[in-house]
C-alpha positions, 0 to 999 in steps of 0.5 A: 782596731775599733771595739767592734773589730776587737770583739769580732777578732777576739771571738774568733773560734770562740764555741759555745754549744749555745748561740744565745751564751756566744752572743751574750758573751761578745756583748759582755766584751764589748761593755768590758772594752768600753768600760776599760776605755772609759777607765784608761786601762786594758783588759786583764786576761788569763788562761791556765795550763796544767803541766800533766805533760811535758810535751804540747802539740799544735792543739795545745797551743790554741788558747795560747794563740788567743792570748797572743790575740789580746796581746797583739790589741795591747791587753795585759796577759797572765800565763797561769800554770797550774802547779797546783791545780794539776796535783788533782788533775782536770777531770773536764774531758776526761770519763776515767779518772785523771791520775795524780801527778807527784810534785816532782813530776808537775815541776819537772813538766812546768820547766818546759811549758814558758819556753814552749809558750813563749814560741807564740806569747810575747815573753816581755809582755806575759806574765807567768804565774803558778796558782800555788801561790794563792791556792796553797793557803787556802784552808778548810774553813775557805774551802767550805766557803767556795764550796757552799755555791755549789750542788752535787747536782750541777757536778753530777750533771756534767757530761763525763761523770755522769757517764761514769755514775751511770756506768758505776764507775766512781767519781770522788770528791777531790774531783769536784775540787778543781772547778773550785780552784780554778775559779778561785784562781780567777778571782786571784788575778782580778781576771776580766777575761778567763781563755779555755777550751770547749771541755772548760766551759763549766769550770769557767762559765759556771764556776769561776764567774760564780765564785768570782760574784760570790766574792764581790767581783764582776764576773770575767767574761769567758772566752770558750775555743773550739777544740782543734781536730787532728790531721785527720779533720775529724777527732781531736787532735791527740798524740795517741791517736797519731794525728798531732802536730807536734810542737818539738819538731822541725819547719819542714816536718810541721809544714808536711802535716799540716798539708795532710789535713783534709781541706774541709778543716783548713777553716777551723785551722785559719781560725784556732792556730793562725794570727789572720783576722775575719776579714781575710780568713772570708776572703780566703774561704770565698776564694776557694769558694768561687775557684779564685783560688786553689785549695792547695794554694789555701793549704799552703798558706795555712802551713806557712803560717803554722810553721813561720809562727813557731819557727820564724819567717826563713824556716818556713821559706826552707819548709816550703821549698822543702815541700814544693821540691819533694811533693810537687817537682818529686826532686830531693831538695838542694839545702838537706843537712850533711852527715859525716859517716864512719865506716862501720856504722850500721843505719840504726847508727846513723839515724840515732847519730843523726838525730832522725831516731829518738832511740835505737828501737825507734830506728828499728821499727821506721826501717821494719815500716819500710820508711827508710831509703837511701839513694832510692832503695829501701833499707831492710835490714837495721843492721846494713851499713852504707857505702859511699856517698848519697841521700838518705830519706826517713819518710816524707819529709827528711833527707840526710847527705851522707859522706864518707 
């Protein structure tokens, strides 16, 4: 790619409440591209995760796909985990206060988080640091130094505490921390590129590029992302909300959700989770547009994508095939895992051993939804045992042969 068609593709998604700052941010990129050119070298990007969880689900993952984009144009990229920033927690989309993770509980999170990101980043080409290293000697005298950049105004007027200000609800200091940190973590990294999502854009915009001019630096150049909606196309996605994709999942399972999102949101999902480029996202939505192409078709592929990107090219063959003999020709599929079951075992049994049940509890409650079937019937009961040989189906989307 040219710097026009860089700038174009690493804009991609990019959300800024503000056309004038989206604008200004991409002519900022092009100088910086330019400038690096000139200088034989490559942008230096980052983005930071905080380990408040230890599971990620597909929205999660959005700025890392962006990483992956710089990667993808030879860019050199730092997977910052914020071992430290976390022991305070984001207050950024938050109007209640974020609770405090201990250190056990931060290091217990942060194991998983390389592994999962390293199902899109390329692990030889990220490297993976944790802002301790540079945050953890800060003193009070280097606090106060940051510090004096900012007013309680510019916090105060930030849309979740001033919602809880308003409400009397309180707001404390260590709060105001974390923008400081965060843009010190910037300046650490020498960044020319700072990822996040839209619930980032103080923290990046206002204080990493103040801190780092504040301290002699040219100012990274923020790259906002637009928050993924869940499944259901409207609200962001959420585990809680029960419209995620989950990451720690299977092809199949990742395919059939992404082909239960509304069609008016496959746009935004081609643009924050896929590696498709402007031009072909246009020709896809001008497909569908004109009626050259299906909108199924469209999803299909989104899915694909989606799945083959976490799982590799066969798996998402296997989800589709899966999909298409479920949902389309209404068949149960040929290639579905065999279960050697004892006599005796009863279904909950089954579905623990089997792996379709994360606990004895959650067999339970997919048999009282009535999501449990086997050979076409319903099972009711969790204390029922099978007799001889046939499918069992656990909602949609999974089927276990069962023998005896």
């Amino acid at each position: 790619m040219n710097i026009n068609e860089q700038v174009e593709y690493l804009m991609q998604g990019t959300e800024y409440g503000d056309e004038t700052l989206k604008i200004k941010m991409a002519e900022e990129l092009r100088a910086r591209l330019q400038a690096c050119q000139k200088e034989g070298r490559v942008l230096r990007v980052y983005c930071g995760f905080d380990p408040t969880k230890a599971d990620l689900h597909l929205g999660h993952t959005v700025p890392m796909r962006k990483l992956c984009q710089f990667q993808e144009l030879g860019h050199d990229v730092t997977f910052v985990i914020g071992n430290y920033t976390s022991l305070i927690g984001d207050p950024s989309d938050k109007d209640v206060l974020r609770p405090q993770l201990t250190q056990q509980e931060v290091e217990a999170n942060a194991r998983t988080y390389a592994e999962q990101a390293f199902r899109i980043l390329d692990p030889e080409k990220t490297k993976i640091r944790y802002n301790a290293e540079w945050l953890s000697g800060l003193g009070l005298r280097d606090l106060i130094h940051l510090a004096s950049n900012f007013t309680i105004q510019q916090f105060l007027t930030r849309e979740n505490f001033k919602l809880r200000w308003e409400k009397g609800d309180p707001v404390y200091l260590h709060e105001t921390f974390y923008s400081l940190m965060q843009g010190y973590d910037a300046f650490s990294l020498k960044a020319d590129v700072q990822v996040g999502g839209t619930d980032q854009l103080f923290n990046i915009m206002t204080a990493s590029r103040k801190i780092m001019e504040f301290m002699g630096m040219q100012p990274n150049i923020a790259i906002i992302l637009g928050i993924l909606p869940g499944t259901d196309g409207l609200v962001k996605m959420s585990k809680s909300l029960g419209n995620h994709v989950p990451i720690s999942t299977d092809a199949g399972d990742m395919y059939g959700k992404v082909m239960s999102i509304p069609d008016f949101a496959m746009g935004v999902y081609y643009r924050l989770t896929t590696r498709l480029t402007p031009p072909e996202i246009t020709e896809i939505e001008n497909g569908i547009n004109s009626g050259r192409l299906h909108p199924r078709d469209a999803k299909m592929r989104l899915a694909r994508e989606i799945a083959a990107a976490f799982y590799g090219e066969e798996e998402a063959d296997r989800a589709e095939k899966l999909f298409v003999d479920t949902f389309q020709k209404g068949s149960v599929p040929e290639d579905i895992p065999i279960f050697k079951n004892t006599p005796g075992n009863s279904i909950v049994d089954i579905l623990l051993a089997a792996g379709l049940a994360k606990s004895k509890s959650d067999a339970r409650r997919l048999i009282e939804q009535k999501g449990v079937r086997f050979e076409g019937a319903v099972i009711e009961d969790p204390t029922a045992t099978l007799t001889g040989d046939g499918v069992l189906q656990v909602g949609k989307r999974h089927f276990l042969r069962i023998t005896q």
